[in-house]
C-alpha positions as CSV (number, residue, x, y, z in Angstrom):
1,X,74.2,49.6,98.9
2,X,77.8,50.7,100.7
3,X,80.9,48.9,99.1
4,X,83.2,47.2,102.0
5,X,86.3,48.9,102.5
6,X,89.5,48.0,100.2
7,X,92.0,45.6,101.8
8,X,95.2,46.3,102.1
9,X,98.1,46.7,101.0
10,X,97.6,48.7,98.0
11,X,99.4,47.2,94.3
12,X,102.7,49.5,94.3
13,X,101.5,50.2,90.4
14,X,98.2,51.8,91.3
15,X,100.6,53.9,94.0
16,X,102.3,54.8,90.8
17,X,100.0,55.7,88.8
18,X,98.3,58.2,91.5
19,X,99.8,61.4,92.9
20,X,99.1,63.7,95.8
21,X,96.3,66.4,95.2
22,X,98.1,69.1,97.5
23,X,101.5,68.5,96.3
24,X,101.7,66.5,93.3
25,X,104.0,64.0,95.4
26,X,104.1,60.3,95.4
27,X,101.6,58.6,97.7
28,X,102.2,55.6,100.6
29,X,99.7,53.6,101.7
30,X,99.0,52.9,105.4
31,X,96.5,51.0,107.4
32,X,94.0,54.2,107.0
33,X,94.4,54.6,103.4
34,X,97.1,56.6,101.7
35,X,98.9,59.5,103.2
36,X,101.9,62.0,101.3
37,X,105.5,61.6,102.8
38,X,106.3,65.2,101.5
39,X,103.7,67.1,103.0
40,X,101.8,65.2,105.5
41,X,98.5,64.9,103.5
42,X,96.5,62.1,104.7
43,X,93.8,60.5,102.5
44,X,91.6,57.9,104.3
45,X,89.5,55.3,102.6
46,X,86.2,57.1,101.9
47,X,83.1,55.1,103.8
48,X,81.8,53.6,100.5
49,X,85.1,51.9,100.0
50,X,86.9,53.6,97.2
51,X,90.1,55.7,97.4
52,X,89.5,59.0,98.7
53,X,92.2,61.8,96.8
54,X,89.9,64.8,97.4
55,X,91.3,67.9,98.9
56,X,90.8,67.2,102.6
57,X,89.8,70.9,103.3
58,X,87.2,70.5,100.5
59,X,85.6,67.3,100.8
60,X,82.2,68.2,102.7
61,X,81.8,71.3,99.6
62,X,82.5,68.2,97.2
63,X,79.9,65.9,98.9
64,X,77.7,68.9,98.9
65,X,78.0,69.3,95.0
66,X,77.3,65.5,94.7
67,X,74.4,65.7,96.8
68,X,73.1,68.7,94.6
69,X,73.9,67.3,91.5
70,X,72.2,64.1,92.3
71,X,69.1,66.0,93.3
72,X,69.1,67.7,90.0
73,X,69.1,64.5,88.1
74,X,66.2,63.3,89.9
75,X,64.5,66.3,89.3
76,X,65.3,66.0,85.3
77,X,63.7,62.1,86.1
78,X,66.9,60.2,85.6
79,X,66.6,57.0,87.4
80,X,68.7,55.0,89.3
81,X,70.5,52.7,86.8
82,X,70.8,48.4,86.5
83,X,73.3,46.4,86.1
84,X,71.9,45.7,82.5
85,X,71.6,49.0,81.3
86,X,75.1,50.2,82.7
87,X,77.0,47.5,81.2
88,X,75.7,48.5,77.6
89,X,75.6,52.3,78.0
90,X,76.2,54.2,75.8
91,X,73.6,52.0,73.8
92,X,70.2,51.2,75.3
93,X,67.8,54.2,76.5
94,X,68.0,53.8,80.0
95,X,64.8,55.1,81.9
96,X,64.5,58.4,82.8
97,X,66.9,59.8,80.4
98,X,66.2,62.1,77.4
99,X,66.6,60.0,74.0
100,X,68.6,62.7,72.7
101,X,71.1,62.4,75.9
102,X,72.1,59.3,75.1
103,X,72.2,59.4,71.3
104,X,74.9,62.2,71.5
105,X,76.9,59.9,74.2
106,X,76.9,56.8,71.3
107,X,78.1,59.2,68.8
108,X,80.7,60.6,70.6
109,X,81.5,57.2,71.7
110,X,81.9,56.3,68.2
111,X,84.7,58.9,67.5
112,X,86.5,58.2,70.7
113,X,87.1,54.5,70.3
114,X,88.0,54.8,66.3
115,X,90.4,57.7,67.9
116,X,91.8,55.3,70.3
117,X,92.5,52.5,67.6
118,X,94.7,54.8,66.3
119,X,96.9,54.7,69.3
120,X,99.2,51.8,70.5
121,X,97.9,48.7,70.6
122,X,96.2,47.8,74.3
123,X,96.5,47.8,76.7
124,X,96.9,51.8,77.4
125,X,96.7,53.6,80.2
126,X,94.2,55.8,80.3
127,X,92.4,58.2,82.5
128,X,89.0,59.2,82.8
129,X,88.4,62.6,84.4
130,X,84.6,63.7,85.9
131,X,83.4,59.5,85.1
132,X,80.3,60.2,86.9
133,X,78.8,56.9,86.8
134,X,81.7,55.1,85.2
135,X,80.0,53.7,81.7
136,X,83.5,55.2,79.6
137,X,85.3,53.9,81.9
138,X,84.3,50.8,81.4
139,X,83.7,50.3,77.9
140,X,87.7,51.4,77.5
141,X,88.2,49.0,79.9
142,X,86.4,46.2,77.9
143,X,88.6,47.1,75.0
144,X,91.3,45.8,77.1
145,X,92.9,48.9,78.6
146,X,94.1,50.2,82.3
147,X,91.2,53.2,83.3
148,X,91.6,55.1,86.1
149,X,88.2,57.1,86.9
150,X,88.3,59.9,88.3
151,X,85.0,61.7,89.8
152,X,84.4,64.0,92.8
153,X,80.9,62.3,93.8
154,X,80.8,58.9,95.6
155,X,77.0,58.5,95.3
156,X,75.7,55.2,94.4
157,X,73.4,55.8,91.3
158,X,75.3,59.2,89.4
159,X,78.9,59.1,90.8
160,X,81.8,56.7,91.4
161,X,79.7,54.4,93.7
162,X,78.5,53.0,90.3
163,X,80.9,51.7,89.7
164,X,79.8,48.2,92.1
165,X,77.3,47.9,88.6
166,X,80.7,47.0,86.0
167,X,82.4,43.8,85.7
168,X,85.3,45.3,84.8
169,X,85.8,47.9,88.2
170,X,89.3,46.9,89.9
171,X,88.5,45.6,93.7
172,X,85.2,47.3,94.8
173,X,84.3,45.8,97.9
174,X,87.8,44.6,99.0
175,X,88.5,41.4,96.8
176,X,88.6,40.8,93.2
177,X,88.9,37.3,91.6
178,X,92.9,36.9,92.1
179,X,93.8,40.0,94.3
180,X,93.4,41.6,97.3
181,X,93.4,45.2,98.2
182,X,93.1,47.8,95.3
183,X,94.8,46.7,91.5
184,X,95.0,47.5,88.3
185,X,95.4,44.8,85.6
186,X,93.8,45.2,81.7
187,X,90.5,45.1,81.2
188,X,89.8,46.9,84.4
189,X,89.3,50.4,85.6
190,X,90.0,51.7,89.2
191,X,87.4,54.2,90.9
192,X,89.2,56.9,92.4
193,X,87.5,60.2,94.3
194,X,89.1,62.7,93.0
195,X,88.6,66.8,92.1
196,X,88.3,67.2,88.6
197,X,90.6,70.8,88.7
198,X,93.5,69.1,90.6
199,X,93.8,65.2,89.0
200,X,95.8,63.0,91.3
201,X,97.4,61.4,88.7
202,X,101.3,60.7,88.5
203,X,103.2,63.3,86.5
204,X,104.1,61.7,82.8
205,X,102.3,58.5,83.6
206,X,98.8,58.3,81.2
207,X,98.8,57.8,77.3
208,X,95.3,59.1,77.5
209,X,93.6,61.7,79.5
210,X,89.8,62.0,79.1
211,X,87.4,64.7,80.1
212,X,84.3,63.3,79.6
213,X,81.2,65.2,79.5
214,X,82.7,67.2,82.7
215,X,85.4,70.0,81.8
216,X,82.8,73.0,82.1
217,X,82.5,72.3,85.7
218,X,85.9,74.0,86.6
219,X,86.5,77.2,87.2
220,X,90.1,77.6,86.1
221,X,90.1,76.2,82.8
222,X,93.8,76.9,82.0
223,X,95.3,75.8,85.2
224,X,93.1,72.4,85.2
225,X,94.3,71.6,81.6
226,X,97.7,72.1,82.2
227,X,97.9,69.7,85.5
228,X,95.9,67.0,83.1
229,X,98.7,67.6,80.4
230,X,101.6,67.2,82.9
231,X,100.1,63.7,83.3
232,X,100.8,62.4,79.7
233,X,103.6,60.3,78.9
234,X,105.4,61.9,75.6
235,X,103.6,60.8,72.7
236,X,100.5,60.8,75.0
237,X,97.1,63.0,74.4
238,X,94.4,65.3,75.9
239,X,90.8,64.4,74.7
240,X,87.7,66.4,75.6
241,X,84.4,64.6,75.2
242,X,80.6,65.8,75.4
243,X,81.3,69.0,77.2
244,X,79.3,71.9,75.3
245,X,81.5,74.7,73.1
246,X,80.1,77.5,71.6
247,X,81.6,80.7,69.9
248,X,81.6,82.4,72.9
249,X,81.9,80.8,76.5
250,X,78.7,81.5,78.8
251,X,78.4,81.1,82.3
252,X,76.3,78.2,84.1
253,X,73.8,78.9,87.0
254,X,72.8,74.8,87.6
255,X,74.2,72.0,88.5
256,X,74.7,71.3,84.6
257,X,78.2,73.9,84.7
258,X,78.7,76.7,81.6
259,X,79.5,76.2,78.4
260,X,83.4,76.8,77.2
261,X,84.2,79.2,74.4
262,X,86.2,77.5,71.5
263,X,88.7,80.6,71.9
264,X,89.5,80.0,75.6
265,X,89.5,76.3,75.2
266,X,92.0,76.7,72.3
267,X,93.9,79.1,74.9
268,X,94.4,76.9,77.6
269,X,95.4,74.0,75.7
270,X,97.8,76.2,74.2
271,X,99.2,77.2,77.4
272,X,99.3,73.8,78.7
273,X,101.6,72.9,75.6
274,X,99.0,71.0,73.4
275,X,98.2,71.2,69.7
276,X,94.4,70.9,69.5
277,X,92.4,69.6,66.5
278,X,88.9,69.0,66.3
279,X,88.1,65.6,64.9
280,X,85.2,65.1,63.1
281,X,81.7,63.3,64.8
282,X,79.2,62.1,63.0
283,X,75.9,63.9,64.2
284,X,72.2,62.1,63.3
285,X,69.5,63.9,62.3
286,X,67.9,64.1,66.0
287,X,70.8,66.7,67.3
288,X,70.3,68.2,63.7
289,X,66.3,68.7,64.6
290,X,67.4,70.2,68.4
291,X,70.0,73.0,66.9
292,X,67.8,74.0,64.3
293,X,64.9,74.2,67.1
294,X,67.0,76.3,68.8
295,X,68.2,78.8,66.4
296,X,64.0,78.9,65.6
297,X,63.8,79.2,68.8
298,X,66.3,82.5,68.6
299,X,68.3,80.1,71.8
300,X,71.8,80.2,71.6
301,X,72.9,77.2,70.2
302,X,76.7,75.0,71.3
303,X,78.3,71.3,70.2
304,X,79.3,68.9,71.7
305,X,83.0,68.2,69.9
306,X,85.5,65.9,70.2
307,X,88.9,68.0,70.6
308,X,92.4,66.4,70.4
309,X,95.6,67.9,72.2
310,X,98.6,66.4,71.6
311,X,102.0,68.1,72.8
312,X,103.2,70.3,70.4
313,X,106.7,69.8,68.7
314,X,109.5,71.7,70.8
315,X,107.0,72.8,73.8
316,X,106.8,70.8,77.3
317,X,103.8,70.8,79.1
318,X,102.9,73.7,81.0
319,X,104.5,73.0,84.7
320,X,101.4,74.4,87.6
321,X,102.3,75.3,91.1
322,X,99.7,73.1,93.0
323,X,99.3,75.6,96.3
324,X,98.6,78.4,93.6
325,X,94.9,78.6,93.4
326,X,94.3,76.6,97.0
């Protein structure tokens, strides 16, 4: 099922809240999409309707990713998901999917939103970085808060073309209840393709920025955190979610990424100007039973924590020359 293309014109806040992926600049929006006065960039709307801020040069090695990660999941035996079990994800067991999967996703769930409460009121603005299929997007957005989700893959069932399943997603398909073209408003999140390792997110614009389940996939760790933590307003904050962390960092050889090293992690926040601290998460006895199998099993064994980074008093974010790793 293809969404219908986004009407036009675009909400000047959404064009606020984005930024250019090749130069950081602010966007314009024009009968083909949205295009970058400073450098020429133009970014059509994609064919399944949503916002399209992928490098152009590196869309078709994107959409090959997508396709390769989707075949993957089929191979695992996920299944395609329904409205009724993507509106109540991360509860539910959703067919196809591991029991453990899902159990780790409510538990880190359950640390994220009593982190959030401890934020300003809603709504906030919020990013969420690799959404996949958008289910954190929007259960933050049914607490009331602006999400922008942010995913490489357009496909319909495990990336951002999902997102026709939620209630709460901005303008897929062209109209929403009271507004044309593509908005933002509280309670709703806006589907944006986007490359996880250069955000095009607005400079100082997000009190939140999320990687969930999705910051092993880049290959420049330090240069990706600091573009995510020039995007936070002061007083803002970094949060990485359900991305595995072990001792020491190991490469990945599937469409499943590596696992990051608690040193280099702690490194790159660093860089990028942020404090980390590792909140606690209350883990049940089933990931209890899979580590212990594994250390049994002589396997090397990660987490899955919840890390904080907040900017750290007297230090700016780290400022990242976009062209610099093109």
């Amino acid at each position: 099922m293809r969404m219908k293309p986004l009407s036009f014109p675009i909400d000047g806040d959404v064009l606020s809240l984005l930024a250019c992926t090749m130069c950081g600049g602010a966007l314009a929006s024009d009968d083909a999409g949205l295009h970058c006065p400073a450098d020429g960039g133009s970014f059509p709307i994609h064919p399944s309707g949503l916002l399209d801020l992928r490098l152009p040069d590196a869309r078709l090695v994107a959409d090959a990713f997508a396709a390769r990660y989707a075949a993957a999941r089929l191979a695992d035996g996920w299944k395609p998901l329904t409205p009724e079990t993507a509106c109540v994800l991360p509860s539910g067991n959703p067919a196809g999917f591991t029991r453990l999967y899902w159990t780790v996703r409510r538990e880190s769930w359950a640390a994220l939103a009593a982190l959030v409460t401890q934020f300003a009121p809603p709504p906030l603005l919020i990013a969420d970085l690799g959404a996949g299929f958008p289910w954190l997007s929007h259960r933050l957005a049914s607490l009331g808060h602006c999400v922008v989700a942010i995913d490489l893959s357009a496909d319909a069932d495990f990336g951002l073309g999902a997102a026709r399943l939620y209630p709460t997603a901005a303008c897929i398909g062209g109209h929403s209840a009271n507004h044309s073209g593509a908005s933002l408003r509280p309670g709703q999140f806006l589907p944006v393709l986007g490359d996880l390792a250069r955000p095009p997110l607005a400079p100082g614009a997000y009190d939140i920025v999320i990687c969930n389940a999705s910051l092993h996939y880049v290959d420049n760790l330090p240069a990706a955190v600091a573009r995510m933590a020039g995007a936070l307003r002061s007083g803002g904050a970094f949060v990485l979610l359900d991305s595995p962390v072990a001792d020491a960092p190991r490469p990945g050889n599937r469409p499943g990424g590596r696992v990051l090293g608690r040193a280099e992690l702690g490194d790159a926040l660093n860089a990028a100007g942020l404090a980390a601290t590792w909140p606690p998460v209350r883990r049940g006895c089933l990931w209890q039973r899979h580590q212990l199998k594994d250390r049994l099993l002589r396997r090397p064994t990660f987490d899955f924590p919840l890390v904080l980074g907040k900017p750290a008093l007297g230090r700016a974010s780290a400022r990242v020359n976009l062209s610099a790793d093109r």
